[in-house]
C-alpha positions as CSV (number, residue, x, y, z in Angstrom):
1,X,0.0,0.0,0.0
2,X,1.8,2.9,-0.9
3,X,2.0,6.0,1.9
4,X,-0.8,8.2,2.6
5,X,0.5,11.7,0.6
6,X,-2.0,14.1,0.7
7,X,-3.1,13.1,-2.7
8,X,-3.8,9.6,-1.9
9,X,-5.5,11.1,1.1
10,X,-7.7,13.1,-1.4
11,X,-8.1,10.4,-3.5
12,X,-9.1,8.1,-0.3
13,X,-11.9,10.9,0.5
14,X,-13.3,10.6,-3.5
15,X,-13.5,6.8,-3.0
16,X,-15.2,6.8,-0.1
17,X,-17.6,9.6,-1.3
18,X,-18.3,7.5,-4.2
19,X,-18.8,4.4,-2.3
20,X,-21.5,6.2,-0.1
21,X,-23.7,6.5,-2.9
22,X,-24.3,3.0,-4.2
23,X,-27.1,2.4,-3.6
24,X,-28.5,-0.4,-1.1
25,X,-29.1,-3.9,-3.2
26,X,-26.1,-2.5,-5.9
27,X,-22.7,-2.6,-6.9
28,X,-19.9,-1.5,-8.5
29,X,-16.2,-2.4,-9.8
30,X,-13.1,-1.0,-8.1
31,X,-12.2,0.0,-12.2
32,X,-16.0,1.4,-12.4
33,X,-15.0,4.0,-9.2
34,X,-11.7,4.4,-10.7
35,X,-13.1,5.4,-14.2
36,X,-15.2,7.7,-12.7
37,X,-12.9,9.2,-10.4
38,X,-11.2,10.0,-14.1
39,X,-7.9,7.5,-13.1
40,X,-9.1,4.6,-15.2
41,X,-5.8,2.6,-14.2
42,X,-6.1,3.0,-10.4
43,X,-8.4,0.1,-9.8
44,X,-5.8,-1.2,-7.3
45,X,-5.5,1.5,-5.0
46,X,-9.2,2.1,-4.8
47,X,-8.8,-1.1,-3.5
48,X,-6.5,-0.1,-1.1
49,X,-8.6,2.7,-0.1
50,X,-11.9,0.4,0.6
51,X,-9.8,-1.4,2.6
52,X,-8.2,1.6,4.7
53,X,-11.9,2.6,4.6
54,X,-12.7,0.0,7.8
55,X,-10.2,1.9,10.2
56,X,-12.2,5.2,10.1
57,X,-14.9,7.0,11.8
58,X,-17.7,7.0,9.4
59,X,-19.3,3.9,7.6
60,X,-18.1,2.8,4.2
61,X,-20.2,0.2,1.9
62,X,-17.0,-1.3,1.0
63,X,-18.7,-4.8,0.8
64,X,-20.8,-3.0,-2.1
65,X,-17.4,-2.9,-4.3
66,X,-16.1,-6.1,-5.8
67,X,-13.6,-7.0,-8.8
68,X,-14.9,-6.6,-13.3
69,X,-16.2,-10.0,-13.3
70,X,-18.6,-9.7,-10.0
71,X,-15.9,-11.5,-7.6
72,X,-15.7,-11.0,-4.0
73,X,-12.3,-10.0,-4.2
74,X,-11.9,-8.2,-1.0
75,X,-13.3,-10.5,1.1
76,X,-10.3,-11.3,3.2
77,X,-10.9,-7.7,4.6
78,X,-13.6,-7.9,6.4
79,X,-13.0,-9.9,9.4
80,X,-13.5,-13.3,8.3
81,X,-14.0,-15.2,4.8
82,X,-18.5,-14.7,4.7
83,X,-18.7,-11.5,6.2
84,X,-18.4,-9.6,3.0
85,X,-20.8,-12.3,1.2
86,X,-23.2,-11.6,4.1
87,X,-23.6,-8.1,3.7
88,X,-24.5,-8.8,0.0
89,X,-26.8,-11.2,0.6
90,X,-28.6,-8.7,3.8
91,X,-29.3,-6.9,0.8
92,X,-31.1,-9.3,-1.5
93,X,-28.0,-10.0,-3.7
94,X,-27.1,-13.2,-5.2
95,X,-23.7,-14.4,-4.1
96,X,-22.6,-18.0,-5.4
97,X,-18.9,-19.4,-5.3
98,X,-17.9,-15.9,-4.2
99,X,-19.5,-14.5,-7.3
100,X,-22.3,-12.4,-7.9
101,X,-25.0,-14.5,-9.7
102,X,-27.0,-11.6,-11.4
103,X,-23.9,-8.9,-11.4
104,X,-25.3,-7.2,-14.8
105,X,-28.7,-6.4,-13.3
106,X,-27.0,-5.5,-9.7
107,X,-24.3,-3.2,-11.3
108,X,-24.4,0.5,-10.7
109,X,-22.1,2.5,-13.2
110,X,-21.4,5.4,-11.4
111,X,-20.2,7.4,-14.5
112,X,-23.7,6.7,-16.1
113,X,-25.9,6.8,-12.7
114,X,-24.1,10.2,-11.4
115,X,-23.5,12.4,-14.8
């Protein structure tokens, strides 16, 4: 992870803001927050920043946020193993071999939902 600058702080902040507003039952890519965020390449340290996200103050829908092809990718994060996969499935979504069964119809583009 690399070292909190003040830009990845700022960048952190625009993740998290982003993350906020997924909507309960939805979700997104790391690459689909990245895109927006216009840093198309920085899929990874959103990552990095949804994970940071759990040692703050104010809650973060990270378990809302999972890899292109609807993988729980960032499930080791969370505590234990289902935890992530439970918060998904709290919400009516469809998680199967750590996968979201109906990621298409669940997916929330924010460039296309915020614009």
């Amino acid at each position: 992870m690399p070292g909190k600058s003040r830009n990845n702080t700022d960048f952190f902040s625009q993740v998290y803001e982003v993350t906020r507003l997924i909507p309960w039952g939805r979700v997104t890519s790391y690459g689909a927050i990245a895109r927006y965020l216009g840093t198309g390449r920085s899929a990874r340290t959103v990552g990095w920043a949804l994970n940071a996200s759990h040692a703050g103050g104010e809650f973060v829908p990270a378990h809302r946020v999972v890899n292109r092809n609807g993988l729980l990718s960032g499930k080791l994060h969370f505590g234990n193993s289902t935890t992530m996969q439970q918060l998904l499935q709290n919400e009516g979504i469809i998680v199967e071999d750590d996968r979201i069964v109906n990621f298409s119809e669940k997916f929330w583009d924010p460039a296309s939902e915020l614009d």
